[in-house]
C-alpha positions as CSV (number, residue, x, y, z in Angstrom):
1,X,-95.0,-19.0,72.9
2,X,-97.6,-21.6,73.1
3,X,-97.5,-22.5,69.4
4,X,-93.8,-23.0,70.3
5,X,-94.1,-25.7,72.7
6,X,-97.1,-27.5,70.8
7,X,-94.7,-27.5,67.8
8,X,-92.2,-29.2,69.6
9,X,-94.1,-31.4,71.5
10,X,-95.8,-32.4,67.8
11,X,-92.1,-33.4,66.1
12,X,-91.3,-37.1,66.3
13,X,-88.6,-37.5,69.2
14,X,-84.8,-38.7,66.7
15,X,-83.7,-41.9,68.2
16,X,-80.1,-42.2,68.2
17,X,-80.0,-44.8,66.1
18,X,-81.7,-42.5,63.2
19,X,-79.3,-39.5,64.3
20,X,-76.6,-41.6,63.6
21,X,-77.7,-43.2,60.2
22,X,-78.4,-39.3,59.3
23,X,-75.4,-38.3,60.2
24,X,-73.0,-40.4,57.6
25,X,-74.2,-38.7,54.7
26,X,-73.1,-34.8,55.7
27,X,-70.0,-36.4,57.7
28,X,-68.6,-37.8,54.8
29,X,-69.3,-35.0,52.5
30,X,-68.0,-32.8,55.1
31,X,-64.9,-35.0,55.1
32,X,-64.9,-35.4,51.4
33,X,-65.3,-31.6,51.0
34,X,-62.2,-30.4,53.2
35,X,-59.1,-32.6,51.6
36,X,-60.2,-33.6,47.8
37,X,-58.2,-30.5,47.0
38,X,-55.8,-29.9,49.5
39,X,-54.9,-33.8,50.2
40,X,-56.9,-36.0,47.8
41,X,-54.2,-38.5,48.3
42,X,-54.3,-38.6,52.2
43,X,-58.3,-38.8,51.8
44,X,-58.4,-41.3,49.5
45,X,-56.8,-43.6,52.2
46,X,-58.4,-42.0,54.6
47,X,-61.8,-43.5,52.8
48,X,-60.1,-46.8,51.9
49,X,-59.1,-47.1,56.1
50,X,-62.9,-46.1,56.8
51,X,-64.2,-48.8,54.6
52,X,-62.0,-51.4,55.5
53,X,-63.0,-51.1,59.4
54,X,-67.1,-50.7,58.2
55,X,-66.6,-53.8,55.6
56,X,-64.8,-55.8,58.6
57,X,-67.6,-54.7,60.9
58,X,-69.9,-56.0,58.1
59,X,-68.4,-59.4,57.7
60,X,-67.7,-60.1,61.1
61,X,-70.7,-58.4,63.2
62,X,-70.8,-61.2,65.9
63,X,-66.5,-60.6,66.4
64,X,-65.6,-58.5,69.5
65,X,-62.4,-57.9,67.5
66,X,-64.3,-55.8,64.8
67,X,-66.4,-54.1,66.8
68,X,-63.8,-52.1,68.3
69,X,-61.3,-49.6,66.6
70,X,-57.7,-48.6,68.6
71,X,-57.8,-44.8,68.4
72,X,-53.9,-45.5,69.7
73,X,-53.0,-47.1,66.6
74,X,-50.0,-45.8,64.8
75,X,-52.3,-46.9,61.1
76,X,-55.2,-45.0,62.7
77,X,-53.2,-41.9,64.1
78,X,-52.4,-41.3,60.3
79,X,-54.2,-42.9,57.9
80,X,-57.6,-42.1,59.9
81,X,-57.2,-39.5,62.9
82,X,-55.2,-37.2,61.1
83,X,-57.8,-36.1,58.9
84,X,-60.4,-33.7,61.0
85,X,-64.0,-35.5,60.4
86,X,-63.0,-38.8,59.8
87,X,-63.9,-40.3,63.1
88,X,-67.6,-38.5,62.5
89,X,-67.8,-40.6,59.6
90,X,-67.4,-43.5,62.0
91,X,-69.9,-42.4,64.6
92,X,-72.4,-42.2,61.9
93,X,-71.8,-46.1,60.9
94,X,-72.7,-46.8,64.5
95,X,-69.3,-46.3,66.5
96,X,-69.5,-44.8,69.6
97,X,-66.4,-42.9,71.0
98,X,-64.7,-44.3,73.9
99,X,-61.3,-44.0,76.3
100,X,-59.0,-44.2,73.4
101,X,-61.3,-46.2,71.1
102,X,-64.4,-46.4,68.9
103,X,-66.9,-49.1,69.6
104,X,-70.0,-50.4,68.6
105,X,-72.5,-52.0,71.1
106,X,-72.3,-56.1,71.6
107,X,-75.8,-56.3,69.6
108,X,-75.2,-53.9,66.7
109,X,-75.1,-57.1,64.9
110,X,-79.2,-57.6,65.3
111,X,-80.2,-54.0,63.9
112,X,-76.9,-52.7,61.9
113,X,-79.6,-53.8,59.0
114,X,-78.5,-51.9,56.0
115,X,-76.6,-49.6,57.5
116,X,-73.2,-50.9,57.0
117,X,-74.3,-51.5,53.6
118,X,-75.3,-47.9,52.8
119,X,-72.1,-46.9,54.4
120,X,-70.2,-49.6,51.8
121,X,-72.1,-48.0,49.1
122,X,-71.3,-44.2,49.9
123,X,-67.5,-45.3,50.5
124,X,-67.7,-47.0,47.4
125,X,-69.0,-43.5,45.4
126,X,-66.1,-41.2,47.0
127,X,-63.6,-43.7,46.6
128,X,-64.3,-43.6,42.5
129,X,-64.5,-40.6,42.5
130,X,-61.1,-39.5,43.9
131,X,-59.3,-42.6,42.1
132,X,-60.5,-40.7,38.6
């Protein structure tokens, strides 16, 4: 029992920030994973939705307008929230889930750093892959 609680006390403390960064990766595989087969149409704009908002986000990091997705949307509801793990993907670019939105804090724009980028990047791969 003792080694148990030096072991944890020894593992470096996940910041939220590195949780969420980890967390794109397996979201969109997990996302990827459940539709190509069944609904590789519906994911591919699923993916194409996702990037848009990330690339927006990207561009435009200091604009309260991009920093905040409408859950409500009727574009959202289907292109986006219609497709289980979706909105995981956009938790792990740094959204965080709100009363009928997803947000990002008003300073993601000083450490997003190459987040958005990696995100861009991984979008990028799926999105070639399913247009094949």
């Amino acid at each position: 029992a003792a080694e148990a609680v030096a072991a944890a006390a020894a593992a470096p403390e996940v910041s939220p920030r590195t949780a969420a960064i980890d967390s794109l990766a397996p979201a969109l595989m997990d996302l990827n994973r459940r539709y190509k087969d069944t609904d590789p149409a519906g994911l591919l704009t699923c993916l194409q939705t996702l990037r848009k908002y990330v690339d927006n986000l990207d561009k435009n990091s200091c604009d309260e307008k991009f920093q905040r997705i409408n859950c409500e949307n009727a574009a959202f509801k289907t292109r986006v929230g219609a497709f289980e793990g979706a909105v995981d993907v956009l938790i792990g670019c740094g959204f965080k889930q709100g009363e009928g939105m997803l947000a990002v804090e008003p300073d993601f724009w000083r450490t997003k750093g190459m987040r958005l980028q990696s995100a861009l990047n991984k979008f990028d791969f799926l999105i070639g892959q399913l247009a094949k």
